[in-house]
Biotite code that builds the C-alpha atoms (Angstrom):
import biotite.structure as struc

atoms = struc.array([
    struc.Atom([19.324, 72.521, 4.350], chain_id="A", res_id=1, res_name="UNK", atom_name="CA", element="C"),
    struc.Atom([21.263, 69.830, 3.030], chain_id="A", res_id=2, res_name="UNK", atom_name="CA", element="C"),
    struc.Atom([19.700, 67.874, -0.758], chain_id="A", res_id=3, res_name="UNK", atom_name="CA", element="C"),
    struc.Atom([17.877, 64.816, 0.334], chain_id="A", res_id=4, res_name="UNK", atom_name="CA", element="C"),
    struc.Atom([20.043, 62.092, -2.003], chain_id="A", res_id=5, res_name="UNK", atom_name="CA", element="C"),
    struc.Atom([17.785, 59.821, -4.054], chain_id="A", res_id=6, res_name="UNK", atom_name="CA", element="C"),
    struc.Atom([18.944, 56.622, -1.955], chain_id="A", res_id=7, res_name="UNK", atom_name="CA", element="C"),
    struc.Atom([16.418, 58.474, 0.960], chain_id="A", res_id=8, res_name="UNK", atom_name="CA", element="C"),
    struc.Atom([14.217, 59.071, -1.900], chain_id="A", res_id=9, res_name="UNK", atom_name="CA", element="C"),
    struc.Atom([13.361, 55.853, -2.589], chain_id="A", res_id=10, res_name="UNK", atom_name="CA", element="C"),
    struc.Atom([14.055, 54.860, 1.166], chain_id="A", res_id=11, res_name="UNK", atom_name="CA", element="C"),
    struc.Atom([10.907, 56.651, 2.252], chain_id="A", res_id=12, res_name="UNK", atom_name="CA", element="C"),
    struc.Atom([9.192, 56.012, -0.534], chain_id="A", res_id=13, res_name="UNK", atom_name="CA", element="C"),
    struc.Atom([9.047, 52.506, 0.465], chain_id="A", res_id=14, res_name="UNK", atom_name="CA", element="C"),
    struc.Atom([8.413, 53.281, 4.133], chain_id="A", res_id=15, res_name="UNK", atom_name="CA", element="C"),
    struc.Atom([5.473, 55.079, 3.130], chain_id="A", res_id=16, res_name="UNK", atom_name="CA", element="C"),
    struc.Atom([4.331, 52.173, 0.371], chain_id="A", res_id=17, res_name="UNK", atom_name="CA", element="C"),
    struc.Atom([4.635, 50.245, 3.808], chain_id="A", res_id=18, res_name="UNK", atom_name="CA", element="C"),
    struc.Atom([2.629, 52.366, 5.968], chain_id="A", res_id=19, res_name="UNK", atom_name="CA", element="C"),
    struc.Atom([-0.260, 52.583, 3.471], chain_id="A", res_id=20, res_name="UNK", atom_name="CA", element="C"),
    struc.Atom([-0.011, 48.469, 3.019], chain_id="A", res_id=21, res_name="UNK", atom_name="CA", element="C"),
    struc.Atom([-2.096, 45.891, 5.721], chain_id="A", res_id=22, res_name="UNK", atom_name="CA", element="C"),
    struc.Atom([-0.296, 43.379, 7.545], chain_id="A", res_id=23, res_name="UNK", atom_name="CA", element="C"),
    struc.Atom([-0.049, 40.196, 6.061], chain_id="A", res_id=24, res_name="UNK", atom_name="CA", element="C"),
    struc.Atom([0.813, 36.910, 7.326], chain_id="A", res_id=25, res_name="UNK", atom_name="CA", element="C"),
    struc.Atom([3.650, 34.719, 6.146], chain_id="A", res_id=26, res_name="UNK", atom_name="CA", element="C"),
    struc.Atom([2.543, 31.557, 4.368], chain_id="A", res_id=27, res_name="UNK", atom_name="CA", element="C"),
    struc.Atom([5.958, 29.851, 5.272], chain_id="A", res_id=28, res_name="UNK", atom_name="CA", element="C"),
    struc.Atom([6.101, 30.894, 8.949], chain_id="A", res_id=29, res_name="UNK", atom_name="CA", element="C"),
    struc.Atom([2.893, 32.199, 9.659], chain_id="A", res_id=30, res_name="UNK", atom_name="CA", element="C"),
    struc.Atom([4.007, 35.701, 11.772], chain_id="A", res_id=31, res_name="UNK", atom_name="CA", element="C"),
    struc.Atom([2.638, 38.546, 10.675], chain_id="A", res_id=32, res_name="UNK", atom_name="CA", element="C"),
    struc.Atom([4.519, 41.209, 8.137], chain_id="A", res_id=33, res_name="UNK", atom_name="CA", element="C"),
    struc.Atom([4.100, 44.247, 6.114], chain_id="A", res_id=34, res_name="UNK", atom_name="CA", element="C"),
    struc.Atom([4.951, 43.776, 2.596], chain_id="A", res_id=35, res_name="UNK", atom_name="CA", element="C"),
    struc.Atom([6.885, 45.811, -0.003], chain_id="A", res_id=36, res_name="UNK", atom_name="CA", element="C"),
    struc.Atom([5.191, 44.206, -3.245], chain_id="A", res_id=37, res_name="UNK", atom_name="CA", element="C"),
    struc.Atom([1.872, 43.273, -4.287], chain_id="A", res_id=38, res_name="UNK", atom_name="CA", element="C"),
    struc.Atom([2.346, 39.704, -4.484], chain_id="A", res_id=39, res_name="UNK", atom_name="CA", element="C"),
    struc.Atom([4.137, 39.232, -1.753], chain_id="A", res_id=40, res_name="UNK", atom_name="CA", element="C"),
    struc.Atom([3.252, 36.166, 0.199], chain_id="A", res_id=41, res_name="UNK", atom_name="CA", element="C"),
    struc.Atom([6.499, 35.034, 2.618], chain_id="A", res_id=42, res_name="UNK", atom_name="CA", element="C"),
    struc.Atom([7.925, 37.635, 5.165], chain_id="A", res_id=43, res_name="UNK", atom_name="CA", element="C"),
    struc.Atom([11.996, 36.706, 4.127], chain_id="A", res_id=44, res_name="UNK", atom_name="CA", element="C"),
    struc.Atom([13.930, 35.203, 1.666], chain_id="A", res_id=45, res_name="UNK", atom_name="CA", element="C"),
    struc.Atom([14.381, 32.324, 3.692], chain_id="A", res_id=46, res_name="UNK", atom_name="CA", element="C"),
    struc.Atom([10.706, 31.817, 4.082], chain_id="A", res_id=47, res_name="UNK", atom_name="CA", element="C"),
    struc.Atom([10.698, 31.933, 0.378], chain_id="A", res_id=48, res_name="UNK", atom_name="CA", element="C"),
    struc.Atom([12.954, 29.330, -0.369], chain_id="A", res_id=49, res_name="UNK", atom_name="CA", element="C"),
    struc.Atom([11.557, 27.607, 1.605], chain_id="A", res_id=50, res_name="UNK", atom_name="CA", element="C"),
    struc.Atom([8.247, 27.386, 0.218], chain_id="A", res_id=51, res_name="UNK", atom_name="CA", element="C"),
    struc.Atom([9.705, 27.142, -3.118], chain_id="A", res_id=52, res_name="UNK", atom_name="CA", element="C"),
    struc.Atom([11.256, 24.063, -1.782], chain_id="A", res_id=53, res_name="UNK", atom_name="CA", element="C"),
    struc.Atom([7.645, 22.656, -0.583], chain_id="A", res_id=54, res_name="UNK", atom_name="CA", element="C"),
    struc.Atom([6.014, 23.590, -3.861], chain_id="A", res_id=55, res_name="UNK", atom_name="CA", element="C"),
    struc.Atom([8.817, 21.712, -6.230], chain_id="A", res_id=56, res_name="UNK", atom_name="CA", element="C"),
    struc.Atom([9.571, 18.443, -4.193], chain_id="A", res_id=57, res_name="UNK", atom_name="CA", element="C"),
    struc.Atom([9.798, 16.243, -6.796], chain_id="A", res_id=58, res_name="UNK", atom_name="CA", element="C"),
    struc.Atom([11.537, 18.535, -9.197], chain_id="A", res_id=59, res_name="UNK", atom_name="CA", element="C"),
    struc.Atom([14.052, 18.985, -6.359], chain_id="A", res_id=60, res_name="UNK", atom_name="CA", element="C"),
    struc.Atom([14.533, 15.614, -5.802], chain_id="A", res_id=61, res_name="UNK", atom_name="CA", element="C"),
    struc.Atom([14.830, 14.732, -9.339], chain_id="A", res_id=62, res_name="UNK", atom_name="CA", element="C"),
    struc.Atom([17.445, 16.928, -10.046], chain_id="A", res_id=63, res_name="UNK", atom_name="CA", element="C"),
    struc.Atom([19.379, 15.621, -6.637], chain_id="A", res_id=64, res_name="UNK", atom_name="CA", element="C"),
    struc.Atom([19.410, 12.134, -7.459], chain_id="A", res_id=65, res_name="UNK", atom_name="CA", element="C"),
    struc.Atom([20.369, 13.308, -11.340], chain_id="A", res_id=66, res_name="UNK", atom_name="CA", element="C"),
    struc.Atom([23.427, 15.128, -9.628], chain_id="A", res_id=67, res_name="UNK", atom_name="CA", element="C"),
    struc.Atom([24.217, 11.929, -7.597], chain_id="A", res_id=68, res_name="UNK", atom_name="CA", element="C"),
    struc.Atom([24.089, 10.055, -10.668], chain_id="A", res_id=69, res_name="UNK", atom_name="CA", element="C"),
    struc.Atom([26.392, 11.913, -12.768], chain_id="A", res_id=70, res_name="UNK", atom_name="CA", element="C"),
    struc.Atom([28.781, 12.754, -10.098], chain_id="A", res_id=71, res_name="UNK", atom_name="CA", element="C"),
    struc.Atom([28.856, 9.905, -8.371], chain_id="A", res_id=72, res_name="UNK", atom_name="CA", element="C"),
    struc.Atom([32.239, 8.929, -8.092], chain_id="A", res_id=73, res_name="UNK", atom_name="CA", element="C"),
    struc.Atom([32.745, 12.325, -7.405], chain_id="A", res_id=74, res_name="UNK", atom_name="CA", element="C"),
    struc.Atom([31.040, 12.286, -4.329], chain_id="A", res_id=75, res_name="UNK", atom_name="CA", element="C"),
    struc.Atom([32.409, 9.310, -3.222], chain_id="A", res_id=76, res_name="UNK", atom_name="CA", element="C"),
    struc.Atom([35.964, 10.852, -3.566], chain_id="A", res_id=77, res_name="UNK", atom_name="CA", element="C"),
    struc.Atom([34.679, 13.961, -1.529], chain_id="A", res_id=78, res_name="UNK", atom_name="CA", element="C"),
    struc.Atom([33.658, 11.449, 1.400], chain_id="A", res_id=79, res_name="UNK", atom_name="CA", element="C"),
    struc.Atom([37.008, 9.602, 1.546], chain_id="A", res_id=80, res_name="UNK", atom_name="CA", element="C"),
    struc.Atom([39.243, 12.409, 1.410], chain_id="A", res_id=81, res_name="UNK", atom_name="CA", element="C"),
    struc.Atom([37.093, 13.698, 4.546], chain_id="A", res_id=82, res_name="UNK", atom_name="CA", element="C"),
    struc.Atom([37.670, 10.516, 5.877], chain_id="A", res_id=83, res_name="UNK", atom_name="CA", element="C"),
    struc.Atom([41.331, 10.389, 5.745], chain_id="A", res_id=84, res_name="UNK", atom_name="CA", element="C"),
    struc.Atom([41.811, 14.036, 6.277], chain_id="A", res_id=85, res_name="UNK", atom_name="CA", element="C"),
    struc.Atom([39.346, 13.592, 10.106], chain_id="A", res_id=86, res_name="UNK", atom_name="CA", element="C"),
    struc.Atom([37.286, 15.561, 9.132], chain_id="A", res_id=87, res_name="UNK", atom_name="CA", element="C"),
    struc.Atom([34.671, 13.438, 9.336], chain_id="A", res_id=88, res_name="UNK", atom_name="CA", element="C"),
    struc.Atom([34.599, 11.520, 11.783], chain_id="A", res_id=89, res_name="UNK", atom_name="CA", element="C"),
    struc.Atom([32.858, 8.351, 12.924], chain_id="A", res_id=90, res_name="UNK", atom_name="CA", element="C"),
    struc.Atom([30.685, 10.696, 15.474], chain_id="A", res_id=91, res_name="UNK", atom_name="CA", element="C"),
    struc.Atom([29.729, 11.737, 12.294], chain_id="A", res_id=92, res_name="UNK", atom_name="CA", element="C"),
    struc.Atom([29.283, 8.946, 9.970], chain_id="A", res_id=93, res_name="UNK", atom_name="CA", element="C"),
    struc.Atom([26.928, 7.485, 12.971], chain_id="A", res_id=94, res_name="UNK", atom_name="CA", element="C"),
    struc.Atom([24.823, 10.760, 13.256], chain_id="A", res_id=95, res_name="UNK", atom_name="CA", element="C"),
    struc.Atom([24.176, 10.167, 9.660], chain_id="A", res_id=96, res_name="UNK", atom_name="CA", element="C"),
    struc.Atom([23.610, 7.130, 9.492], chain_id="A", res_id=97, res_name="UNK", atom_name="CA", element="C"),
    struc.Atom([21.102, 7.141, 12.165], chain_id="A", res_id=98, res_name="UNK", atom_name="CA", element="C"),
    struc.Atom([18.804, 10.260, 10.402], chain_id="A", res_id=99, res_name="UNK", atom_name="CA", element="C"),
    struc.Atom([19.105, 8.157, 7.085], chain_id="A", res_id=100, res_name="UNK", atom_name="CA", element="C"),
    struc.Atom([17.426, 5.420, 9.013], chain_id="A", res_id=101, res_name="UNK", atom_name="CA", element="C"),
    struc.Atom([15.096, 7.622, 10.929], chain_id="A", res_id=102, res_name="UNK", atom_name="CA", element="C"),
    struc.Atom([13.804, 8.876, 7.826], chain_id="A", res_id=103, res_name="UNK", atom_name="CA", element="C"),
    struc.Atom([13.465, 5.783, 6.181], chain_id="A", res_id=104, res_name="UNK", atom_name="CA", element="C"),
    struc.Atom([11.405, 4.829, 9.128], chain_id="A", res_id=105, res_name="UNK", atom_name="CA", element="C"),
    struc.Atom([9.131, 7.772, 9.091], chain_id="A", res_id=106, res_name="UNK", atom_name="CA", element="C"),
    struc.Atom([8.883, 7.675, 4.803], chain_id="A", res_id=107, res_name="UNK", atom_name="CA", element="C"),
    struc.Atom([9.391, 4.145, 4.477], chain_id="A", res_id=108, res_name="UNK", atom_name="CA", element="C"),
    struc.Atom([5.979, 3.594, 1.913], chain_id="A", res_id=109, res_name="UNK", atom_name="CA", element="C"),
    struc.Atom([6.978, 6.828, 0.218], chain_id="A", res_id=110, res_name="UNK", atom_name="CA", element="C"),
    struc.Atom([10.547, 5.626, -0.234], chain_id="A", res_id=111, res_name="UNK", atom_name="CA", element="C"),
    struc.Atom([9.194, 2.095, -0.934], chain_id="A", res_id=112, res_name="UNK", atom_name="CA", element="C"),
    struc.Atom([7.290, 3.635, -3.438], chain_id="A", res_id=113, res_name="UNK", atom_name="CA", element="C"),
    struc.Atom([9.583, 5.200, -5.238], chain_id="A", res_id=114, res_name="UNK", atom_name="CA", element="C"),
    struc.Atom([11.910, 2.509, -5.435], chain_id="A", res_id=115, res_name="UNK", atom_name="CA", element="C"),
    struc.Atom([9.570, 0.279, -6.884], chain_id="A", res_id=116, res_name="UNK", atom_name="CA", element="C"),
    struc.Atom([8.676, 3.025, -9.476], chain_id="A", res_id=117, res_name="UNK", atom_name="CA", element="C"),
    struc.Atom([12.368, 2.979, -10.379], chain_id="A", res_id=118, res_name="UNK", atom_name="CA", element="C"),
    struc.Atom([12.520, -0.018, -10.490], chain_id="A", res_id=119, res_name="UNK", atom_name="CA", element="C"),
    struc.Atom([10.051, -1.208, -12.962], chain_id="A", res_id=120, res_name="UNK", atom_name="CA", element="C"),
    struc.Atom([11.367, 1.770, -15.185], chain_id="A", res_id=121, res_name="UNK", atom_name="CA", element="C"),
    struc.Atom([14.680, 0.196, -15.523], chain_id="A", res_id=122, res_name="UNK", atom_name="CA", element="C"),
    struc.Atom([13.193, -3.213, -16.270], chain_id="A", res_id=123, res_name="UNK", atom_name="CA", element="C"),
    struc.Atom([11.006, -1.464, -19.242], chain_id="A", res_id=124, res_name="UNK", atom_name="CA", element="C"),
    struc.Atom([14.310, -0.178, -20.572], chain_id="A", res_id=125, res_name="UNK", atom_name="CA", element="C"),
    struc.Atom([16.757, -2.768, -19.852], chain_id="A", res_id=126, res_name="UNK", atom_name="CA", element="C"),
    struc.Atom([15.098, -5.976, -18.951], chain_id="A", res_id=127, res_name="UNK", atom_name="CA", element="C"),
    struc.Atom([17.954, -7.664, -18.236], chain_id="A", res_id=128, res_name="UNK", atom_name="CA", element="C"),
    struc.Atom([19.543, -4.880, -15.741], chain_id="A", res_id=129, res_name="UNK", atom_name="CA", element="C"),
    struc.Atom([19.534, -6.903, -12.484], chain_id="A", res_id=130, res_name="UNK", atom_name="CA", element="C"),
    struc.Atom([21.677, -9.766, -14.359], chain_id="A", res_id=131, res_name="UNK", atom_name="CA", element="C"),
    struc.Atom([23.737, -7.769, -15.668], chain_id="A", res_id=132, res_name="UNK", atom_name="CA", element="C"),
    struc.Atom([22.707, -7.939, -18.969], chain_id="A", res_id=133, res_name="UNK", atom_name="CA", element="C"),
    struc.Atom([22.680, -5.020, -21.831], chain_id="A", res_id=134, res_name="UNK", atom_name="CA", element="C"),
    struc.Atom([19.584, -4.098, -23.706], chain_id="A", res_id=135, res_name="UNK", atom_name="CA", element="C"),
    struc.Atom([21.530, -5.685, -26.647], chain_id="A", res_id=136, res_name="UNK", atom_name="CA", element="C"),
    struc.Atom([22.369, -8.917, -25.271], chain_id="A", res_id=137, res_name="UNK", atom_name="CA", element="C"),
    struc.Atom([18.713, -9.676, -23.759], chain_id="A", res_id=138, res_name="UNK", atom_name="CA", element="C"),
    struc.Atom([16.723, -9.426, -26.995], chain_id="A", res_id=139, res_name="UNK", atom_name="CA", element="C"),
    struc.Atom([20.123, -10.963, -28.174], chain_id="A", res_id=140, res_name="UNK", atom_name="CA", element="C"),
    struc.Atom([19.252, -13.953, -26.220], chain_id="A", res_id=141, res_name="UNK", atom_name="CA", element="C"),
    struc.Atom([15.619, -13.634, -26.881], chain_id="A", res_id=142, res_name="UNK", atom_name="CA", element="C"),
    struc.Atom([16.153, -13.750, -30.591], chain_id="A", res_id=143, res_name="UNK", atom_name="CA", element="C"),
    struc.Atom([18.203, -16.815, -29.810], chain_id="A", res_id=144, res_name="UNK", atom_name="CA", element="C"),
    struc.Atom([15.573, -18.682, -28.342], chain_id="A", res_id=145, res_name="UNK", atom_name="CA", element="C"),
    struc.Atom([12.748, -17.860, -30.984], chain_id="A", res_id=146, res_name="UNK", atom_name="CA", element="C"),
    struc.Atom([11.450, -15.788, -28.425], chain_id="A", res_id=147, res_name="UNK", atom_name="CA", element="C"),
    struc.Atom([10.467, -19.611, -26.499], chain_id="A", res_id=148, res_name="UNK", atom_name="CA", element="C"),
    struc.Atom([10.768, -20.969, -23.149], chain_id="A", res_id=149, res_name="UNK", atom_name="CA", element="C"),
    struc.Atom([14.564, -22.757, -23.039], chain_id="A", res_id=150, res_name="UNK", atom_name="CA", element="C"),
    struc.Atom([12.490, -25.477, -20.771], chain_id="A", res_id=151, res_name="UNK", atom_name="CA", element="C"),
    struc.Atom([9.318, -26.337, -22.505], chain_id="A", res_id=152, res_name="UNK", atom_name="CA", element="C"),
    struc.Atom([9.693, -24.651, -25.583], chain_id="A", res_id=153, res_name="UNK", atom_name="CA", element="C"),
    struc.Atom([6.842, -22.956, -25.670], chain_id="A", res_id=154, res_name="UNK", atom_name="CA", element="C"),
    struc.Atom([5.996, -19.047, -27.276], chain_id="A", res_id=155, res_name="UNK", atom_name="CA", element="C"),
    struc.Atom([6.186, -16.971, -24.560], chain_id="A", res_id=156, res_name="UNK", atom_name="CA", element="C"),
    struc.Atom([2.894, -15.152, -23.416], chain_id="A", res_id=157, res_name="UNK", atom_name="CA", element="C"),
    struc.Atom([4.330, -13.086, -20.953], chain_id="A", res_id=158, res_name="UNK", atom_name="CA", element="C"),
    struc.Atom([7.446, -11.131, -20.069], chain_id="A", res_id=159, res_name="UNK", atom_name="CA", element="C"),
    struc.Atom([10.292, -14.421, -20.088], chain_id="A", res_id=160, res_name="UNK", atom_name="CA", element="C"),
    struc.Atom([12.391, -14.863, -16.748], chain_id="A", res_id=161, res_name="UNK", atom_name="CA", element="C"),
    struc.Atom([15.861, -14.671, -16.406], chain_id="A", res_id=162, res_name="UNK", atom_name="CA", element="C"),
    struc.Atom([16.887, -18.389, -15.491], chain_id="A", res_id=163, res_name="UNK", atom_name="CA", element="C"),
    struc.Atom([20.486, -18.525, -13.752], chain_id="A", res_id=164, res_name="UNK", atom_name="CA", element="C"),
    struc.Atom([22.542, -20.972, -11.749], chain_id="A", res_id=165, res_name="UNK", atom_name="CA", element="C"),
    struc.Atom([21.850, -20.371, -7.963], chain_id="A", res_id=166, res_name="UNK", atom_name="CA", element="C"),
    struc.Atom([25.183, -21.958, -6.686], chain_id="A", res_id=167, res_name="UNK", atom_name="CA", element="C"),
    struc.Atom([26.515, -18.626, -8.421], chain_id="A", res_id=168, res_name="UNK", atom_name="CA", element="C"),
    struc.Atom([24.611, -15.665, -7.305], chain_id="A", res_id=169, res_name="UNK", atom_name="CA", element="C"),
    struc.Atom([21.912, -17.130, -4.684], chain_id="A", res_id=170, res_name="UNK", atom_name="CA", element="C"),
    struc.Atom([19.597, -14.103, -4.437], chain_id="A", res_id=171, res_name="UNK", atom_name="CA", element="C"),
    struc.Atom([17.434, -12.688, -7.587], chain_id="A", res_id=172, res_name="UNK", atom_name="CA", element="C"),
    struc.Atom([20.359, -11.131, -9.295], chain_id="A", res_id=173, res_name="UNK", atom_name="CA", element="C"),
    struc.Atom([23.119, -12.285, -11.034], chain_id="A", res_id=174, res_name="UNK", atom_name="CA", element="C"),
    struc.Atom([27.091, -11.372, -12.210], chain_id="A", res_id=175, res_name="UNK", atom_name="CA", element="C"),
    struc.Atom([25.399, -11.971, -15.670], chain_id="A", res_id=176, res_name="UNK", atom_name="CA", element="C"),
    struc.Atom([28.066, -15.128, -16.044], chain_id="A", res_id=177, res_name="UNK", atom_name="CA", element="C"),
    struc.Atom([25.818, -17.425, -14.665], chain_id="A", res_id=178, res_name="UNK", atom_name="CA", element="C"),
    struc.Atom([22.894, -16.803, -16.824], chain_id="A", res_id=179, res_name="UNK", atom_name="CA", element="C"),
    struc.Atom([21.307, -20.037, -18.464], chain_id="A", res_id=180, res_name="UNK", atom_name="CA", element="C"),
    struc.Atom([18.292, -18.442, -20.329], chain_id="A", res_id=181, res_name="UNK", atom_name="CA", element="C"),
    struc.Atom([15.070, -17.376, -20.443], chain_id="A", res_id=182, res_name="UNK", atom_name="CA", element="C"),
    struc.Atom([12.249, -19.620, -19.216], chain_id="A", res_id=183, res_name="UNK", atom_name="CA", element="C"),
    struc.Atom([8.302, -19.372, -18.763], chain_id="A", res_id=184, res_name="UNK", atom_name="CA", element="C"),
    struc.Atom([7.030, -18.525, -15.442], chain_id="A", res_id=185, res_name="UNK", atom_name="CA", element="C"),
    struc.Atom([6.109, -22.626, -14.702], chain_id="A", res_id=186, res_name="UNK", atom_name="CA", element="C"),
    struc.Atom([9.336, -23.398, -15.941], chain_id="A", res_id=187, res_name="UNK", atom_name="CA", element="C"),
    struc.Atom([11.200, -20.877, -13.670], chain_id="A", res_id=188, res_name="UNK", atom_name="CA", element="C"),
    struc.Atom([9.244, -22.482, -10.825], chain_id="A", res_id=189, res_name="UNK", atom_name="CA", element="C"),
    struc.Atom([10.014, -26.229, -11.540], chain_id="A", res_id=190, res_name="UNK", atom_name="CA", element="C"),
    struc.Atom([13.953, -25.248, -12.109], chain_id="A", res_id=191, res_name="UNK", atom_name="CA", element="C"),
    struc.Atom([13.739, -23.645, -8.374], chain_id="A", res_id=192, res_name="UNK", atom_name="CA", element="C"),
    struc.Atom([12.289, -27.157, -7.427], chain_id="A", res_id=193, res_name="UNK", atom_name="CA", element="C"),
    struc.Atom([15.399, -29.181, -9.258], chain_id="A", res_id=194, res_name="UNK", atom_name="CA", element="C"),
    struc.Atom([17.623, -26.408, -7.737], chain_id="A", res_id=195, res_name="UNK", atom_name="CA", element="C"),
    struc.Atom([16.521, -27.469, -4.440], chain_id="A", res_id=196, res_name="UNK", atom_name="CA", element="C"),
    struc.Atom([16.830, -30.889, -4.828], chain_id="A", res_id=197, res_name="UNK", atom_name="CA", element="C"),
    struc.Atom([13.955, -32.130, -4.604], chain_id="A", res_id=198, res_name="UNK", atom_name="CA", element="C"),
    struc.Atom([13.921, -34.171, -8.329], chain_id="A", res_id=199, res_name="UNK", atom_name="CA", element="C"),
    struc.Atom([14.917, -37.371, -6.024], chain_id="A", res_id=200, res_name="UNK", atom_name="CA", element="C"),
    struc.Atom([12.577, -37.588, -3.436], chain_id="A", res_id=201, res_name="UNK", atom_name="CA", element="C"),
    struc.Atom([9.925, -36.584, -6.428], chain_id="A", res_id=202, res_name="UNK", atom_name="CA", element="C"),
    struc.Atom([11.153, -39.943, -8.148], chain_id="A", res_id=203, res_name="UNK", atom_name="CA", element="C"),
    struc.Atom([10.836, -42.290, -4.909], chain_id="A", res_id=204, res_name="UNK", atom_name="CA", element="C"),
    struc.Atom([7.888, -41.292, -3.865], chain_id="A", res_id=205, res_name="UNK", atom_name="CA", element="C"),
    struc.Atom([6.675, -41.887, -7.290], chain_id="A", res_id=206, res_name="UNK", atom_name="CA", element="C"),
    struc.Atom([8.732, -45.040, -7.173], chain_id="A", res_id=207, res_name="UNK", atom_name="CA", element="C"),
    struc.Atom([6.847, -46.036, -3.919], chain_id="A", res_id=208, res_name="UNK", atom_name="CA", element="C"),
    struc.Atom([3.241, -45.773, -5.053], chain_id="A", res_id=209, res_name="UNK", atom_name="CA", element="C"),
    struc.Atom([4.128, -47.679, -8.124], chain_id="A", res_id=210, res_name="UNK", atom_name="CA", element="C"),
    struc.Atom([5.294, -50.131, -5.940], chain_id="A", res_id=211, res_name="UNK", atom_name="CA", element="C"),
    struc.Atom([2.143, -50.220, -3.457], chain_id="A", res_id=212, res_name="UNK", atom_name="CA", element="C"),
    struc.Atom([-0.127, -50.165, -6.951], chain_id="A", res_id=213, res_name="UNK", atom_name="CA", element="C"),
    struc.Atom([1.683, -53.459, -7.845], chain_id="A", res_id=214, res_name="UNK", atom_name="CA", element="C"),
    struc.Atom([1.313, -54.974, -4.747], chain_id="A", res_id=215, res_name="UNK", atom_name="CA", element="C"),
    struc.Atom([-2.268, -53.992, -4.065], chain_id="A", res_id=216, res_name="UNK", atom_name="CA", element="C"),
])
């Protein structure tokens, strides 16, 4: 009779820890399975990465878009030599395009979310981000003001507005060269008003009712 070799050993060791165990069922997939430890919960190692993955969402996605960040150009490298080399091709570029935009669909308030969350974090650090302004420069500017309205001069009670010229940079951002300075909320509204144009037809209709007061 030939030695039984201690891989066997511990080979029917654990199909008899198996026999003696009851049938679970997987939390990840949900088909039944006989487990070889305790604790056991998922019926693969797929299963279980899996449910790691569902258990640390945010973790996972925080260390995703902290990979995009730092390797961002990177990335962007990887995608055109792919490009050039066919690899991927615009079959390809549409397929993705279309499940980014399918999910944003289907997660659009989650997403939405999100980017607002961001997005008041990097105005609590850097103010000034979406004019392209450093943290330096902003309270730079602030300082220069005495922390006033440019407009009406007056302390500001709030968090100031970044005032810049429109003919430049027509949506709520700026290249940072067309910054004018920080204004009060009232005052940001009225410059929107002289932006517009709207200073002259203020002055004749003024200009009229003086007129029909005189008359009268």
């Amino acid at each position: 009779m030939s030695p039984v070799s201690d891989a066997e050993v511990v080979a029917l060791r654990w199909r008899m820890r198996r026999v003696k165990t009851e049938p679970r069922r997987c939390d990840s997939c949900g088909r039944s399975f006989f487990p070889y430890r305790e604790r056991q919960v998922s019926c693969s190692a797929k299963c279980r990465k899996r449910r790691y993955n569902q258990d640390h969402v945010e973790e996972r996605r925080e260390l995703q878009s902290r990979y995009r960040q730092q390797h961002r150009e990177r990335l962007r490298a990887y995608d055109r030599d792919r490009r050039a080399s066919g690899a991927l091709t615009e079959e390809a570029l549409e397929k993705r395009r279309e499940n980014n935009r399918r999910y944003r669909r289907e997660h659009y308030d989650e997403l939405r979310a999100r980017e607002n969350e961001v997005a008041r974090k990097r105005l609590r650090e850097n103010p000034g981000y979406l004019h392209h302004l450093t943290k330096d420069q902003y309270y730079a500017l602030r300082h220069e003001q005495n922390d006033a309205c440019a407009v009406c001069l007056k302390p500001f009670e709030r968090t100031p507005l970044i005032d810049h010229d429109h003919r430049c940079c027509p949506k709520k951002h700026s290249c940072g060269k067309c910054v004018r300075g920080l204004v009060c909320y009232r005052c940001n509204a009225l410059l929107g008003q002289y932006d517009a144009g709207l200073f002259p037809r203020v002055e004749a209709y003024q200009a009229t009712y003086e007129l029909r007061i005189v008359s009268s």
